[in-house]
Each structure stands twice: as C-alpha cells, then as structure tokens.
C-alpha positions in Angstrom: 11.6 -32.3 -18.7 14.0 -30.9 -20.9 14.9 -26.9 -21.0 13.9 -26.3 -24.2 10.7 -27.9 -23.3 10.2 -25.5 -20.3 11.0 -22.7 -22.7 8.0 -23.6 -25.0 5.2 -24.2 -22.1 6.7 -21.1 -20.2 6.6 -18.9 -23.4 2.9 -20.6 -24.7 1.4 -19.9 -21.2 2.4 -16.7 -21.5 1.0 -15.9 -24.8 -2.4 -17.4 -23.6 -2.4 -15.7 -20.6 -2.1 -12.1 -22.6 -4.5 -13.1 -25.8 -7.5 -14.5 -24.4 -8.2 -11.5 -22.0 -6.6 -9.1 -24.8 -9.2 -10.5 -27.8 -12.2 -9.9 -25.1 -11.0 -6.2 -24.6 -10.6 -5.8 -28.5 -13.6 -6.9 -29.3 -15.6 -4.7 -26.2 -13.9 -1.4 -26.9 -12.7 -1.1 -30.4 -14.7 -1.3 -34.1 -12.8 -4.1 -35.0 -15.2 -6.5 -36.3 -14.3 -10.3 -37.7 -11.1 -11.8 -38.3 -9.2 -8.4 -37.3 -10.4 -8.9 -33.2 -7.7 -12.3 -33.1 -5.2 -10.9 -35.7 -4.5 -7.6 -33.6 -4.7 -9.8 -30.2 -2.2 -11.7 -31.7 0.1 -9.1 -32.5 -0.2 -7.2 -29.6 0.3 -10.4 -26.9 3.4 -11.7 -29.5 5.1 -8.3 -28.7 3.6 -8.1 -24.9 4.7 -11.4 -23.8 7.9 -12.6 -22.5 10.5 -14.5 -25.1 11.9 -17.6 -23.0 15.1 -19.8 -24.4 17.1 -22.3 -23.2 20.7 -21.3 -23.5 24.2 -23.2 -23.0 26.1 -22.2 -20.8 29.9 -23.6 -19.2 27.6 -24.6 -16.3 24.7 -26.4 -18.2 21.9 -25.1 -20.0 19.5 -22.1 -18.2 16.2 -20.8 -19.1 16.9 -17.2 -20.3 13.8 -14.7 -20.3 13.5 -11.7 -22.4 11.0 -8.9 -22.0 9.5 -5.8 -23.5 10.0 -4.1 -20.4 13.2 -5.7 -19.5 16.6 -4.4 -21.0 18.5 -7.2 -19.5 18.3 -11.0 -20.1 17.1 -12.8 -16.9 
C-alpha cells in the first residue's frame, strides 16, 4: 500500500472516529435541530482531527502527521 494511501485511511479514520460520537453529543446537548447537527460535527472533527501526508524525503517518502495540539510535524 502506497503512502499516500495510508495518509487517506489514516486521516478518514480519524475524521470518523471524531464525527460520529461528535454529531451524537450535538444533537443531545445543544438546540441545533436538522441539517445544522452534521454541518457543525463536521467542522468541528475537520479542525479536531489529525492532517496526515505523505512527504518525500532524501530517504524515501514518510507519513507526516499534523495536529491541533501539536506544534511540530511528527
């Protein structure tokens, strides 16, 4: 499997793993009603989750992972 390939799952699992449980707690707590509960779930698990790439490097390409909370590139 390719890097870029990784990237993609890596970053899509990601995104699932924050939205799902994200739209559930929207929708119990807030008085967001219809299409706003998955439009602010969105927003909020795009910014929450972790931005994967697949960089080249001299030594071969390397999954790079950037984060909200992270200031450095992993």
């Amino acid at each position: 499997m390719s890097t870029k390939t990784k990237a993609f799952i890596y970053q899509l699992t990601c995104f699932a793993i924050l939205f799902i449980p994200l739209r559930y707690v929207i929708d119990m707590y807030t008085g967001l009603t219809g299409y706003w509960i998955p439009i602010t779930a969105f927003v909020v698990a795009t910014i929450l989750a972790p931005k994967f790439q697949a960089i080249r490097t001299k030594d071969g390409e390397k999954l790079a992972v950037v984060w909200f909370f992270y200031k450095k590139i992993k």
